[in-house]
C-alpha positions as MATLAB code, in Angstrom:
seq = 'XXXXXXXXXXXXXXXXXXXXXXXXXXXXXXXXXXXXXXXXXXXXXXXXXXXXXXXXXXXXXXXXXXXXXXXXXXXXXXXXXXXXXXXXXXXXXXXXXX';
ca = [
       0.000    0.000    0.000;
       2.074    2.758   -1.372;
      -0.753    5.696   -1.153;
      -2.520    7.372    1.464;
      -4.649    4.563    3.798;
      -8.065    5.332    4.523;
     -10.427    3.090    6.790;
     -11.968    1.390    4.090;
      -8.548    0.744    2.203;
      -7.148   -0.608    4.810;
     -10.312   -2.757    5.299;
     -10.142   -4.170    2.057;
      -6.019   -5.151    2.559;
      -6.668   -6.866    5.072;
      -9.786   -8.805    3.769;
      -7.640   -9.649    1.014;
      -4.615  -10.684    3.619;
      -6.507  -12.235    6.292;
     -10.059  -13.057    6.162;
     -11.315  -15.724    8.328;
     -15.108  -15.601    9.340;
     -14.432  -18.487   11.373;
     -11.890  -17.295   13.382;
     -13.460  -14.264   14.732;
     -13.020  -15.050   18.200;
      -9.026  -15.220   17.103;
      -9.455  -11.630   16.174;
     -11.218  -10.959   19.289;
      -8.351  -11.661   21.531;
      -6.236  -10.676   19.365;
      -7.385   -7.137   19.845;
      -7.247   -7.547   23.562;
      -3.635   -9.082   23.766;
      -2.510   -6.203   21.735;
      -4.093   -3.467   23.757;
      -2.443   -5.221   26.723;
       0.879   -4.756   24.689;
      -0.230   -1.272   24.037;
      -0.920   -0.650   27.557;
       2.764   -1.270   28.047;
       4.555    0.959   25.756;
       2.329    3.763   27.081;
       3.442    3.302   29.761;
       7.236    3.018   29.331;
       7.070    5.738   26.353;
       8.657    3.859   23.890;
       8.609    5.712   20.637;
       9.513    5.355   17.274;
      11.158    8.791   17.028;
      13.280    8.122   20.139;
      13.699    4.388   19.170;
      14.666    4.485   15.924;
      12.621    1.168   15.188;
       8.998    1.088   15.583;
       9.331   -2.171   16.964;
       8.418   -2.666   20.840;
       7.008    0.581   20.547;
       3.769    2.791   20.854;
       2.994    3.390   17.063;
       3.498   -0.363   16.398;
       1.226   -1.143   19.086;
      -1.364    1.362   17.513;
      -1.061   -0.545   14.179;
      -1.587   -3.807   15.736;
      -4.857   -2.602   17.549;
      -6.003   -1.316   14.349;
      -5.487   -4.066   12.214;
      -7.426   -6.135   14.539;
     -10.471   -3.341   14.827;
     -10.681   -3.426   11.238;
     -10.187   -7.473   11.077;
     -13.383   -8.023   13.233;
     -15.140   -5.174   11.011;
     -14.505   -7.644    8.205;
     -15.711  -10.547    9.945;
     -19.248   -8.847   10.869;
     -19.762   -6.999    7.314;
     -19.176   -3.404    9.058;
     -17.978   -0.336    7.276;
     -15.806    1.616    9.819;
     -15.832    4.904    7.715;
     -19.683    4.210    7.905;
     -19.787    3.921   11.774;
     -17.353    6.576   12.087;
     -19.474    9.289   10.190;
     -23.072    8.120   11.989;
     -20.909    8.072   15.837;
     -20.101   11.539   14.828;
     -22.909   12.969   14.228;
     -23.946   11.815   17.763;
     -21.325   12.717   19.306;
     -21.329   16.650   18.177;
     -24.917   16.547   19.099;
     -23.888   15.017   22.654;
     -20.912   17.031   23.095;
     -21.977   19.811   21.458;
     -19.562   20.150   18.599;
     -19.327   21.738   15.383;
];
């Protein structure tokens, strides 16, 4: 992926990478091992500007979290620029927004 990523390109990569209906609970804990890992690196700061490596650190983390949101949107059929636009719209309403 050599342009800019947007939520739905980066749903269909990885639908075309790794697409397993069946395996949805896989993604699920997935998600939650990596925002354990995430959890981590916040809190030891570990950056990729100060790292030189984005391995071990936040903005891999980030990715990984990501990859696994979007994974389980694939499973369940969900568009996450879709639920981002109609969450938005409730949340300006709730918080009051423009």
């Amino acid at each position: 992926m050599k342009e800019a990523v947007t939520l739905r390109g980066l749903q269909q990569y990885i639908k075309q990478t790794d697409h397993h209906p069946d395996r949805k609970h896989h993604y699920f804990y997935k998600l939650i091992e990596e925002t354990g890992e995430l959890s981590e690196v916040l809190r030891k700061n570990r950056r990729l500007k100060d790292t030189g490596t984005i391995k071990g650190t936040i903005e891999e983390e980030l990715y990984d979290v990501l990859y696994y949101v979007a994974a389980l949107a694939n499973v369940y059929d969900i568009d996450l620029e879709q639920c981002f636009a109609l969450k938005e719209e409730i949340n300006k309403r709730k918080w009051k927004k423009e």
